[in-house]
N, CA, C and O atoms as CSV, one atom per row, in Angstrom:
chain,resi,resn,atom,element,x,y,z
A,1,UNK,N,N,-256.489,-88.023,3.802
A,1,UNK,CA,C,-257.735,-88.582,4.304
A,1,UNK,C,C,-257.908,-89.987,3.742
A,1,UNK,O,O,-257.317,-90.349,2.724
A,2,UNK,N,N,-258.567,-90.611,4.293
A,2,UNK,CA,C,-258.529,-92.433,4.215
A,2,UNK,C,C,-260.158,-92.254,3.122
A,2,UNK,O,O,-261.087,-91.448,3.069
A,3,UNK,N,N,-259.781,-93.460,2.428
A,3,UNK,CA,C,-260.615,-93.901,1.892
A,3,UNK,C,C,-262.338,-94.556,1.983
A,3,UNK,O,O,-263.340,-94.698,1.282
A,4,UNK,N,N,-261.813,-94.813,3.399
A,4,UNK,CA,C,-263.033,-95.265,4.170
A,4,UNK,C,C,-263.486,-94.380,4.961
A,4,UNK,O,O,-262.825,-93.417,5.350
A,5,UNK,N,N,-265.113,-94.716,5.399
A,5,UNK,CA,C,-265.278,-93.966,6.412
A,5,UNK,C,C,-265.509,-94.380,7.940
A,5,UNK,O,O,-266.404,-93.855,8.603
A,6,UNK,N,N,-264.834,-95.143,8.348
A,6,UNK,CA,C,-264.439,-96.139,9.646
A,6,UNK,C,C,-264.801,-94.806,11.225
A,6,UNK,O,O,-264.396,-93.692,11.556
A,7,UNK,N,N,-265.550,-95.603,11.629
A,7,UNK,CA,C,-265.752,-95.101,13.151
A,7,UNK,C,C,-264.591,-94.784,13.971
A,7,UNK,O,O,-263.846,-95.708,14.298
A,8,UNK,N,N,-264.313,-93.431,14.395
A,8,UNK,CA,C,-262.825,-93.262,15.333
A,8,UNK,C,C,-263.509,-92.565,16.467
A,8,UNK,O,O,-264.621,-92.038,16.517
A,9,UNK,N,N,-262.220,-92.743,17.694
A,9,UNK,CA,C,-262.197,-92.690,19.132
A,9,UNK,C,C,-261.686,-91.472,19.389
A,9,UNK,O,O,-262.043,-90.831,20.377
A,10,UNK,N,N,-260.733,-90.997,18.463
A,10,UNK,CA,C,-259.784,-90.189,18.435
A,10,UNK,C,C,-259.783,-89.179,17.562
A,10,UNK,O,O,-259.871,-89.288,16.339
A,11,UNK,N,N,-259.649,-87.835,18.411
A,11,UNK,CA,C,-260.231,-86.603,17.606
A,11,UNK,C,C,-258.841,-85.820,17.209
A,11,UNK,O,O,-259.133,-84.934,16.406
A,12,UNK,N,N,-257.563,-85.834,17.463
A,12,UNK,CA,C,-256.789,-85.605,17.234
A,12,UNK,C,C,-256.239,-84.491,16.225
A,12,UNK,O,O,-255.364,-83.633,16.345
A,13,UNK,N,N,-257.432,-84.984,14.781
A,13,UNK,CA,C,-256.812,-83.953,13.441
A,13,UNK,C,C,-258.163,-83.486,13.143
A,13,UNK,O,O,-258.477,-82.981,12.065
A,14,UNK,N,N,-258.942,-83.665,14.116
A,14,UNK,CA,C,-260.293,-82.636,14.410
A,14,UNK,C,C,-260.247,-81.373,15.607
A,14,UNK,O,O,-260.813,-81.571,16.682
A,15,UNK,N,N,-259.734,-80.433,15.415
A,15,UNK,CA,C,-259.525,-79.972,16.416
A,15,UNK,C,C,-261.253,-79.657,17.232
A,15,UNK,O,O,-261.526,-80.194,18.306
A,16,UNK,N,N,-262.161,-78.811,16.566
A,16,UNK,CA,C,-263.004,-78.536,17.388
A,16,UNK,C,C,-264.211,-79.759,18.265
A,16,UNK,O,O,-264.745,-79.658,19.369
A,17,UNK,N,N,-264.337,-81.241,16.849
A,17,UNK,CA,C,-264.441,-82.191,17.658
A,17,UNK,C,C,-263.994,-82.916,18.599
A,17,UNK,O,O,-264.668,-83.769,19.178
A,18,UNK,N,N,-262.347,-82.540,18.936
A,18,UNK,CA,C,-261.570,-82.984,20.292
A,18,UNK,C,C,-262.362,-82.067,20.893
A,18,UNK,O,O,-263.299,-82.643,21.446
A,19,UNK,N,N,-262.415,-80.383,21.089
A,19,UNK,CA,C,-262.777,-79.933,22.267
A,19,UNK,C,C,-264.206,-80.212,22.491
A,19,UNK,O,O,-264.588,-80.246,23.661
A,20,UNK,N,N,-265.151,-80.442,21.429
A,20,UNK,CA,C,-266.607,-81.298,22.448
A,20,UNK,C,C,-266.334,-82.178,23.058
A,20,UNK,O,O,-266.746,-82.082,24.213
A,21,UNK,N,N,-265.619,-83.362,22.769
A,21,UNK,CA,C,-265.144,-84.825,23.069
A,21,UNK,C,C,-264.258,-84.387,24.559
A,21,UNK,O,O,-264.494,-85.104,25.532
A,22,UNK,N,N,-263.506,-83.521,24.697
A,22,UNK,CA,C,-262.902,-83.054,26.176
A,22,UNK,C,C,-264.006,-82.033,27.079
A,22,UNK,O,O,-263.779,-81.515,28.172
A,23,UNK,N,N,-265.186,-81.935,26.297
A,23,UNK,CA,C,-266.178,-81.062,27.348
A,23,UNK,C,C,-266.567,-81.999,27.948
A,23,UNK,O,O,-266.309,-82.177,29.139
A,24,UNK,N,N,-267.399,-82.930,27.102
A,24,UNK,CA,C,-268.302,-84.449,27.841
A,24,UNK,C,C,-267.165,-84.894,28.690
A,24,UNK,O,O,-267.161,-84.609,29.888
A,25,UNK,N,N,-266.140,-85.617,28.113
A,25,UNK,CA,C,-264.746,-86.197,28.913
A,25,UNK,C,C,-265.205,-85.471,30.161
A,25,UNK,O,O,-266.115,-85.756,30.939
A,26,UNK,N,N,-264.360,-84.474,30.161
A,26,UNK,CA,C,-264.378,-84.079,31.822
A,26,UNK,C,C,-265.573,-83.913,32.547
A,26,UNK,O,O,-265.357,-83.554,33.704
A,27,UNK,N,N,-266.774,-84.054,32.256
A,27,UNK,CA,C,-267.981,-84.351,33.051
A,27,UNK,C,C,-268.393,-85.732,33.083
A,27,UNK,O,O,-269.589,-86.002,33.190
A,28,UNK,N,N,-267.610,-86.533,33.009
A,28,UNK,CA,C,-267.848,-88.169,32.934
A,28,UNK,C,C,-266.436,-88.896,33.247
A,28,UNK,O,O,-266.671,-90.098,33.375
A,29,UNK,N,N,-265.573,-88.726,33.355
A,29,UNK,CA,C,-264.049,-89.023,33.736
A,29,UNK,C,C,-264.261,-89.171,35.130
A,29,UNK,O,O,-264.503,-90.295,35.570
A,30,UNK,N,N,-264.204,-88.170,35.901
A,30,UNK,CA,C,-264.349,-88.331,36.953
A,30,UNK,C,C,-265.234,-88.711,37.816
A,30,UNK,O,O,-265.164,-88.421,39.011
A,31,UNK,N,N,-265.963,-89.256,37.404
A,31,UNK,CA,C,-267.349,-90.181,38.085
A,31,UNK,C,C,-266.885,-91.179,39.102
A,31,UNK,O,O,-265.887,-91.788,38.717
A,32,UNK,N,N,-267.291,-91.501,40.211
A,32,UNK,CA,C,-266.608,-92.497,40.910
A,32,UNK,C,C,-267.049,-93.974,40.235
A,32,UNK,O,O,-268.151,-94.122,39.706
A,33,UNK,N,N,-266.110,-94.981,40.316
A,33,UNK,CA,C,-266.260,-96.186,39.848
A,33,UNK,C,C,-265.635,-96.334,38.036
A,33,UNK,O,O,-264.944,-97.217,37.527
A,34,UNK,N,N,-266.149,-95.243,37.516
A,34,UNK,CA,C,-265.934,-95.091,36.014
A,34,UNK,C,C,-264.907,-95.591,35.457
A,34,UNK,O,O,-263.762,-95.328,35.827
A,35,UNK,N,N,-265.301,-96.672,34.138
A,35,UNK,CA,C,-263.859,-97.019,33.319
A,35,UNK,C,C,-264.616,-96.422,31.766
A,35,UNK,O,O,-265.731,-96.193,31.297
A,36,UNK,N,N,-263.274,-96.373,31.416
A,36,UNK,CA,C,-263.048,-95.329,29.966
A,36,UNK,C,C,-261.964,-96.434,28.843
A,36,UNK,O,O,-260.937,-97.041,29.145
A,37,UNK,N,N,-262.602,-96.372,27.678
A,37,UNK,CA,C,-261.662,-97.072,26.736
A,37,UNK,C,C,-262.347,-96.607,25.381
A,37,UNK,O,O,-263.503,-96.589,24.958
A,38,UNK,N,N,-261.384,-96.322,25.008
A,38,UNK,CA,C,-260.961,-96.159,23.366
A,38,UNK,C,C,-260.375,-96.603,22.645
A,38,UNK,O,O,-259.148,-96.698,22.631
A,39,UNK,N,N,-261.571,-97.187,21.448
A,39,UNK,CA,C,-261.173,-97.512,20.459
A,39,UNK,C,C,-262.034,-96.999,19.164
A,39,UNK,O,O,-262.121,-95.773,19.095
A,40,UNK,N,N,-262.604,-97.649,18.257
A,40,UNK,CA,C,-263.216,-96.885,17.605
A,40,UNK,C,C,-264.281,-96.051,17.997
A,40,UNK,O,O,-264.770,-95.279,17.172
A,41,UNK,N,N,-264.806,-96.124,19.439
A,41,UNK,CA,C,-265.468,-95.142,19.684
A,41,UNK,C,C,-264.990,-94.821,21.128
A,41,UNK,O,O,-264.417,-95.819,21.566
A,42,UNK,N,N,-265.004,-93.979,21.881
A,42,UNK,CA,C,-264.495,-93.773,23.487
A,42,UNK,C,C,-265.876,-94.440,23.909
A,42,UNK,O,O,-266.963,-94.159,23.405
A,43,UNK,N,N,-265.645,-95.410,24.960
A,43,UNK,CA,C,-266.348,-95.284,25.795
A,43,UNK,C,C,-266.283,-95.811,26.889
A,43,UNK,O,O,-265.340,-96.556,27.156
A,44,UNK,N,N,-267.770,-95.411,28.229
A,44,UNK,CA,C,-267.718,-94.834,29.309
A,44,UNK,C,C,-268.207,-96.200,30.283
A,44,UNK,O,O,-268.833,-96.726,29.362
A,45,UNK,N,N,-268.322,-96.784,30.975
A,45,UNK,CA,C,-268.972,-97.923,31.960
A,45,UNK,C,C,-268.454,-97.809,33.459
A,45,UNK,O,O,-267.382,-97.364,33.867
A,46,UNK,N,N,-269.598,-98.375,34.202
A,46,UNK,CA,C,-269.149,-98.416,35.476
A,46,UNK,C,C,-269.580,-99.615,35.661
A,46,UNK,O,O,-268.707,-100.340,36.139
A,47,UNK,N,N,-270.895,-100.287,35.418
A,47,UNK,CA,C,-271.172,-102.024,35.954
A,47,UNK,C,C,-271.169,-102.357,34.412
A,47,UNK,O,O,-270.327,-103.075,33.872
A,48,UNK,N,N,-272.105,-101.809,33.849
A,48,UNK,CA,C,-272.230,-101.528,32.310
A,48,UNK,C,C,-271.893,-100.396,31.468
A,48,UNK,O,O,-271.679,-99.317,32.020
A,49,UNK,N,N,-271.818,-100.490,30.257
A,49,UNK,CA,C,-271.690,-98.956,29.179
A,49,UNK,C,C,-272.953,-98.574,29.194
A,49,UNK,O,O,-273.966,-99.257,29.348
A,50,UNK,N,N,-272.798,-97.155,28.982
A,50,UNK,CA,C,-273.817,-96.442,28.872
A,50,UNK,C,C,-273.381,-95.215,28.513
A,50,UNK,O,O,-274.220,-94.319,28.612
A,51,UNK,N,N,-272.296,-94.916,28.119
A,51,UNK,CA,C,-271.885,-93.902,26.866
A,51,UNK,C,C,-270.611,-94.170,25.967
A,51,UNK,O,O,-269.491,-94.544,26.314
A,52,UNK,N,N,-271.181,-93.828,24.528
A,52,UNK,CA,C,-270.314,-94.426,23.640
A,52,UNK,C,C,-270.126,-92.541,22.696
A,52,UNK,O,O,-270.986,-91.662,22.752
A,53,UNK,N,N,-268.932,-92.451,22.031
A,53,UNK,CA,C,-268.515,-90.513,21.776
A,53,UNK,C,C,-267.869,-91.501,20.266
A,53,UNK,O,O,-267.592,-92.701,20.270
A,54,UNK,N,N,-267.787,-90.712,19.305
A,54,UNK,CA,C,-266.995,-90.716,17.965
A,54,UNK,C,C,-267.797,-90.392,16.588
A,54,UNK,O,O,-269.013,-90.426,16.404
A,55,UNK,N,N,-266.870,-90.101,15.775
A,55,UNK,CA,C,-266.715,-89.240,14.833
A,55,UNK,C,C,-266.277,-90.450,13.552
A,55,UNK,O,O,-265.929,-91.605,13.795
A,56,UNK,N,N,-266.368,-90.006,12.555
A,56,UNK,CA,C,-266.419,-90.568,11.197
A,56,UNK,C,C,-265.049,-89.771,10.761
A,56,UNK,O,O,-264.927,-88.550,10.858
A,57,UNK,N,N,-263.867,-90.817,10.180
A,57,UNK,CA,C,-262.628,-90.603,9.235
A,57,UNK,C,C,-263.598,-89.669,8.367
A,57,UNK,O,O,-263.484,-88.515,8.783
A,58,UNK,N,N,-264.250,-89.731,7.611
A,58,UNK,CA,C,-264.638,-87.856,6.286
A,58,UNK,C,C,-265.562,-87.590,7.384
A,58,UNK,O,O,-266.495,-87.530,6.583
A,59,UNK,N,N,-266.108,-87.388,8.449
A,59,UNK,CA,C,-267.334,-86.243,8.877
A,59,UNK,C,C,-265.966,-84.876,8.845
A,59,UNK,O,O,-264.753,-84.956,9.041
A,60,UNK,N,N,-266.751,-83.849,8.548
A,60,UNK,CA,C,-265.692,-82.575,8.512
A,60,UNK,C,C,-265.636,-82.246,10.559
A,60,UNK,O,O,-266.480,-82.345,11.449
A,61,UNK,N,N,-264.556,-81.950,10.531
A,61,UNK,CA,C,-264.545,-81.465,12.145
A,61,UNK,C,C,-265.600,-80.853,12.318
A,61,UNK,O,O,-266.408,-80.459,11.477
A,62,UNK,N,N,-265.616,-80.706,14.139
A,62,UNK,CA,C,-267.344,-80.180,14.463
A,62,UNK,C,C,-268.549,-81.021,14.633
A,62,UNK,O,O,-269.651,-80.669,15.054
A,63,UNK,N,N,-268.176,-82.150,14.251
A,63,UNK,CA,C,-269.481,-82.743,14.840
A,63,UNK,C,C,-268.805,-83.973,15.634
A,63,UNK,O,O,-267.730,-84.474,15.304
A,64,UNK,N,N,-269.719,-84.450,16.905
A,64,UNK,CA,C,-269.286,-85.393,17.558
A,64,UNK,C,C,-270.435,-86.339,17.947
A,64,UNK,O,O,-271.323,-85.887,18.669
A,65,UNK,N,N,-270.482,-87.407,17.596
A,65,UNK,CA,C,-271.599,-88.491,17.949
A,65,UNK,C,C,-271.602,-88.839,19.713
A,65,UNK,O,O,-270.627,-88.570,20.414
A,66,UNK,N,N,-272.386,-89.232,20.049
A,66,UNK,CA,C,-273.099,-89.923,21.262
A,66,UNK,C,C,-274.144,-90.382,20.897
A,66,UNK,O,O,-274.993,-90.120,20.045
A,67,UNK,N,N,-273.829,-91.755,22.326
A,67,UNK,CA,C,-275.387,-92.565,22.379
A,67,UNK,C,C,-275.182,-92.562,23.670
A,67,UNK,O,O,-274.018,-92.656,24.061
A,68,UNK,N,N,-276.315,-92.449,24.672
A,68,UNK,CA,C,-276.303,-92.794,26.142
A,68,UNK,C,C,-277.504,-93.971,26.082
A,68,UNK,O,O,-278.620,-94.156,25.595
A,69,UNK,N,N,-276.768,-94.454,26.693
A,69,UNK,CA,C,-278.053,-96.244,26.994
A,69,UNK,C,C,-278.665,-95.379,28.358
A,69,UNK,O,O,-278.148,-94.507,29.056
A,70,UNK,N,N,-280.122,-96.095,28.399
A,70,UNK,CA,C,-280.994,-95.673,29.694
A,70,UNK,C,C,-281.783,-96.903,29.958
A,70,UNK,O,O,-281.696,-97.756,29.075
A,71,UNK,N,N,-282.539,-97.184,30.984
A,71,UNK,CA,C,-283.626,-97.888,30.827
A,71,UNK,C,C,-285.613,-97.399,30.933
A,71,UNK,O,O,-286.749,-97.838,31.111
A,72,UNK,N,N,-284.744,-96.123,30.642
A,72,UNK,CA,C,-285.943,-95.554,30.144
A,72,UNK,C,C,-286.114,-94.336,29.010
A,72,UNK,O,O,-285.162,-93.610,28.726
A,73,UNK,N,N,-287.343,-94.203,28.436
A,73,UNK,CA,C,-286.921,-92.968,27.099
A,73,UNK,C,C,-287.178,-91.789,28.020
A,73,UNK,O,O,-288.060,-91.572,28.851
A,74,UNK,N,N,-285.930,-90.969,27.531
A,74,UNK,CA,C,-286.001,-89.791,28.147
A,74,UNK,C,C,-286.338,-88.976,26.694
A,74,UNK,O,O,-285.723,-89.315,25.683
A,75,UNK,N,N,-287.231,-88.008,26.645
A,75,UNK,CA,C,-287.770,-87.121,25.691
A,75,UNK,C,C,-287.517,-85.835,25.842
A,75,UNK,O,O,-288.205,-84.984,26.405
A,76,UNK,N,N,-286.214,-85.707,25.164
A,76,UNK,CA,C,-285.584,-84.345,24.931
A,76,UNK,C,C,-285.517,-83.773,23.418
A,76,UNK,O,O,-285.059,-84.441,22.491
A,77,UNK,N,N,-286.121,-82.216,23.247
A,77,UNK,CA,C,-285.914,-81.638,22.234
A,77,UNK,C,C,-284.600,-81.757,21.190
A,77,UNK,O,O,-284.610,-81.955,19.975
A,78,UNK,N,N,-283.577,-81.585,22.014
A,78,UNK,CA,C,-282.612,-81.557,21.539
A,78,UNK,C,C,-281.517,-83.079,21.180
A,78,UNK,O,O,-280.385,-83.170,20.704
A,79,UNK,N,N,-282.564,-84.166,21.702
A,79,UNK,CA,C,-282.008,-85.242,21.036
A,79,UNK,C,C,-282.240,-85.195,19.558
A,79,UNK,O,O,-283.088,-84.558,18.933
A,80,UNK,N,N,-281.016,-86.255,19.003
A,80,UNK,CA,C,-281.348,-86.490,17.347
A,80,UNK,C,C,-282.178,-87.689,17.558
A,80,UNK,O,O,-283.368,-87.480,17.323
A,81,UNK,N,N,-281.868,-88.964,17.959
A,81,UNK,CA,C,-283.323,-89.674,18.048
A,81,UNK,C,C,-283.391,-90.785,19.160
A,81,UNK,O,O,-282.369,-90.929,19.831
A,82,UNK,N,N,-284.360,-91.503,19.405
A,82,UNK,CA,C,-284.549,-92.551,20.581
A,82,UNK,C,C,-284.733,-93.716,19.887
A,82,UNK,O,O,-285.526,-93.649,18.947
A,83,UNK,N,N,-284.107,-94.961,20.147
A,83,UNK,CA,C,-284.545,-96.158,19.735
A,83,UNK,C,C,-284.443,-97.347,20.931
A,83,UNK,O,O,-283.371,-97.690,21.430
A,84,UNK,N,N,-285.486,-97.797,21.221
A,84,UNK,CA,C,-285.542,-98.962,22.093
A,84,UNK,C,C,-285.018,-100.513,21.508
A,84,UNK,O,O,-285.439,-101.183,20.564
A,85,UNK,N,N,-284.042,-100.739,22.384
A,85,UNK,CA,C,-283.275,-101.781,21.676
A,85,UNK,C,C,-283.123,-102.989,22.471
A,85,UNK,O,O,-282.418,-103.984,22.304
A,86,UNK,N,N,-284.031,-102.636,23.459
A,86,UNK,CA,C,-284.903,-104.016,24.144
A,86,UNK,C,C,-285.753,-104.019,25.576
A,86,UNK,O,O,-286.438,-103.025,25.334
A,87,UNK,N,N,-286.044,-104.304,26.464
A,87,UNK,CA,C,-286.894,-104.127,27.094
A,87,UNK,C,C,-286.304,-103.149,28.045
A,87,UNK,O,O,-285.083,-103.179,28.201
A,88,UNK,N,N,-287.068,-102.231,28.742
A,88,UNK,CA,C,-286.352,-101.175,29.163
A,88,UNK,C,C,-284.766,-100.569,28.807
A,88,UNK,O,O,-283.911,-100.130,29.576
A,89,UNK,N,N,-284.759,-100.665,27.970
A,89,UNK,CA,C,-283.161,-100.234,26.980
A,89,UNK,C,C,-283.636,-99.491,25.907
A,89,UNK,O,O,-284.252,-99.820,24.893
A,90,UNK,N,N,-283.086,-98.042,26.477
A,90,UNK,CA,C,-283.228,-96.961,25.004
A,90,UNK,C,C,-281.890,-96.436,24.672
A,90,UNK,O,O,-281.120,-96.240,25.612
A,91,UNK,N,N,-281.469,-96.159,23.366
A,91,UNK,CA,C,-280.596,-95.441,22.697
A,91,UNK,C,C,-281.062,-94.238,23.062
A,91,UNK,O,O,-282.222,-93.898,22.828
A,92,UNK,N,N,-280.008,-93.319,23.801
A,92,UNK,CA,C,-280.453,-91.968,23.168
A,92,UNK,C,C,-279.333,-90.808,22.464
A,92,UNK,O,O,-278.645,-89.983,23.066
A,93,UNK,N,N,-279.424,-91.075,20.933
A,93,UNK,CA,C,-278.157,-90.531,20.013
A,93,UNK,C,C,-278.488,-89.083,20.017
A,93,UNK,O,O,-279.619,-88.611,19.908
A,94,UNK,N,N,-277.385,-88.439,20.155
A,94,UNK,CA,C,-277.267,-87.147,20.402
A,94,UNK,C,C,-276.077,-87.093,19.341
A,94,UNK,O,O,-275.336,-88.020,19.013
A,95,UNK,N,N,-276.084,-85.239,18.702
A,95,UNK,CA,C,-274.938,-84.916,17.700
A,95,UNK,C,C,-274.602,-83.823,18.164
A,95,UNK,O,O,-275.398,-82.885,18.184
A,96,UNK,N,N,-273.100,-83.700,18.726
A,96,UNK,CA,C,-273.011,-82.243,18.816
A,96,UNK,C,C,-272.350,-81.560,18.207
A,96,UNK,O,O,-271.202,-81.971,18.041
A,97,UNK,N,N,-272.664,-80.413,17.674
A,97,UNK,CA,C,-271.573,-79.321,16.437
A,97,UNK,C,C,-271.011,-78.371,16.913
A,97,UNK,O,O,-269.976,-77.866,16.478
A,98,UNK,N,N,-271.648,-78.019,17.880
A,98,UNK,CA,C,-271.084,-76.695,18.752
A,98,UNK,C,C,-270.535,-76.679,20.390
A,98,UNK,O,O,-270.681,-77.779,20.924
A,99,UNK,N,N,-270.121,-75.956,20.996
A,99,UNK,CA,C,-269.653,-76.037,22.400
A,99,UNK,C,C,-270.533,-75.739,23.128
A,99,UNK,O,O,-270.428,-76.016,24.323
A,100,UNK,N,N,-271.773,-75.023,22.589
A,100,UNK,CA,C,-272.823,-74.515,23.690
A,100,UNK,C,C,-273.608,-75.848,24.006
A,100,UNK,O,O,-273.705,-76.076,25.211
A,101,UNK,N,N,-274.163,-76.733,23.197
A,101,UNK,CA,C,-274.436,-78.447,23.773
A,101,UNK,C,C,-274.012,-79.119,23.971
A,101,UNK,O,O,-274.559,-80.146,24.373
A,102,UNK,N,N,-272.120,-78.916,23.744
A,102,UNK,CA,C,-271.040,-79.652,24.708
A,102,UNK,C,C,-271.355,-79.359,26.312
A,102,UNK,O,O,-271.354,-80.261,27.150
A,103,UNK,N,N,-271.605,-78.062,26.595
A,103,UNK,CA,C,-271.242,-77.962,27.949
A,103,UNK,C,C,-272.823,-77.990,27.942
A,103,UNK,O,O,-272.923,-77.616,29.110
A,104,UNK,N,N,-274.070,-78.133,27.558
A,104,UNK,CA,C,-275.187,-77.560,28.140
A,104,UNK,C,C,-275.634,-78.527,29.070
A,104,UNK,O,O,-275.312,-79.715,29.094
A,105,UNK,N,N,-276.346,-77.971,29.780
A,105,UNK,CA,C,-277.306,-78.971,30.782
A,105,UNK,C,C,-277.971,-79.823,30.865
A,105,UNK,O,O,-277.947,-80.614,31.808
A,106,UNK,N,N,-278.722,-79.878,29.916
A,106,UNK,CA,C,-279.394,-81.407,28.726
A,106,UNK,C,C,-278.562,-82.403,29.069
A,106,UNK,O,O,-278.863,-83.316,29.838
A,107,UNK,N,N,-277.340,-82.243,28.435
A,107,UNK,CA,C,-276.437,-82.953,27.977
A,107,UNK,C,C,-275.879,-83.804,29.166
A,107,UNK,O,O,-275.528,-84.983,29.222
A,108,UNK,N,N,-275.924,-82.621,30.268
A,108,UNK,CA,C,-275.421,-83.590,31.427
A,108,UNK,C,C,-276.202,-84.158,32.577
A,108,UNK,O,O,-275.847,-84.913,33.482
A,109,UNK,N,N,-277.640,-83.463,32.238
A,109,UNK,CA,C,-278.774,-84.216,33.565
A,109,UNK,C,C,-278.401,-85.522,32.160
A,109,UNK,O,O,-277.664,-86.385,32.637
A,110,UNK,N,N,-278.672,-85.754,30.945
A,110,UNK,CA,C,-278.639,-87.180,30.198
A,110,UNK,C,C,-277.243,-88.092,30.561
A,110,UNK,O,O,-277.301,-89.321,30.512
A,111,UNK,N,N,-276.080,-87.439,30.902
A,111,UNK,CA,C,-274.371,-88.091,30.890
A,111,UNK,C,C,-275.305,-88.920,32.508
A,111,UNK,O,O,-275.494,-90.136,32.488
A,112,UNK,N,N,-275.684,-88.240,33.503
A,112,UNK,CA,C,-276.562,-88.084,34.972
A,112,UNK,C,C,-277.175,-89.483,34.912
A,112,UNK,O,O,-276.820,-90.457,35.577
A,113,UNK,N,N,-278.166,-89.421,33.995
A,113,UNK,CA,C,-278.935,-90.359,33.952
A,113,UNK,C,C,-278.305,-91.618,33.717
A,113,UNK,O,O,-278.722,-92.567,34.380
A,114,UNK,N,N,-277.392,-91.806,32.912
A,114,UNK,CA,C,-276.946,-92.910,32.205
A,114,UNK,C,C,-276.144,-93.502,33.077
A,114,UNK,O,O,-276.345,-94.706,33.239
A,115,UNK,N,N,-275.063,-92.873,33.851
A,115,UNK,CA,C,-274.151,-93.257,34.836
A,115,UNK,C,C,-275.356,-93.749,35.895
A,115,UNK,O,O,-275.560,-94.921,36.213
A,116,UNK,N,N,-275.956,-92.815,36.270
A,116,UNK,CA,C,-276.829,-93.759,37.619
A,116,UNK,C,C,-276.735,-95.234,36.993
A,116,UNK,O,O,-275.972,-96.150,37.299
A,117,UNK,N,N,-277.928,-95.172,35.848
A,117,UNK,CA,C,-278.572,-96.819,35.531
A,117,UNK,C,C,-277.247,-97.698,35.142
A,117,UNK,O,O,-277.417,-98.905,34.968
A,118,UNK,N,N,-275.876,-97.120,34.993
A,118,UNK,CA,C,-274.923,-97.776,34.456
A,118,UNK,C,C,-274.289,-98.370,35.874
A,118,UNK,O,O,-273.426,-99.234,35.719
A,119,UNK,N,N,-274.607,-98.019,37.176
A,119,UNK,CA,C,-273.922,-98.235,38.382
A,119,UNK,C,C,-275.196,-99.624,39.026
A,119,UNK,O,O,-274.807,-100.547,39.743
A,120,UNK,N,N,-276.419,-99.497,38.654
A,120,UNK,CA,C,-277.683,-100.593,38.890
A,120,UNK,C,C,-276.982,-101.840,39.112
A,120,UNK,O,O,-277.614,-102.875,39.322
């Protein structure tokens, strides 16, 4: 394990954070228009980004970061938090540990939302 704790794209020697990171993947991959790049974090754009996925060199496998950009706050329980980061522009950071809010529905009316305003 590295010394640092540097932002990665790549879940590789995480096994259960690859399989959240391949739940979202395949409900956002195939989007029409969609480009995908990885680097320290994967992420998702079609005119603009509007989803960014990665994990921390020491976070222990199992957890996987997201932020979906919106231009509006969407107020979900199960977000970790909202930050407006400029005029109609909200963060909305999500953590997932388990597979049941990899695949849940939340997760993807929010992947939903973000791709629309990302196609504007």
């Amino acid at each position: 394990m590295s010394n640092t704790n540097k932002m990665i794209g790549h879940f590789e020697d995480k096994p259960a954070t690859q399989l959240f990171y391949e739940q979202v993947d395949d409900g956002v991959s195939h989007l029409p228009g969609g480009k995908k790049e990885v680097h320290a974090q994967a992420s998702y754009a079609v005119k603009r980004k509007f989803l960014w996925m990665w994990a921390y060199e020491q976070t222990a496998d199992g957890t996987l970061y997201l932020t979906v950009l919106l231009d509006e706050k969407w107020n979900h329980p199960q977000l970790h938090s909202i930050t407006q980061v400029s005029a109609n522009r909200w963060n909305h950071h999500v953590v997932i540990k388990d597979l049941e809010s990899a695949q849940s529905e939340w997760l993807k009316e929010l992947l939903q939302k973000g791709y629309l305003f990302a196609k504007k």
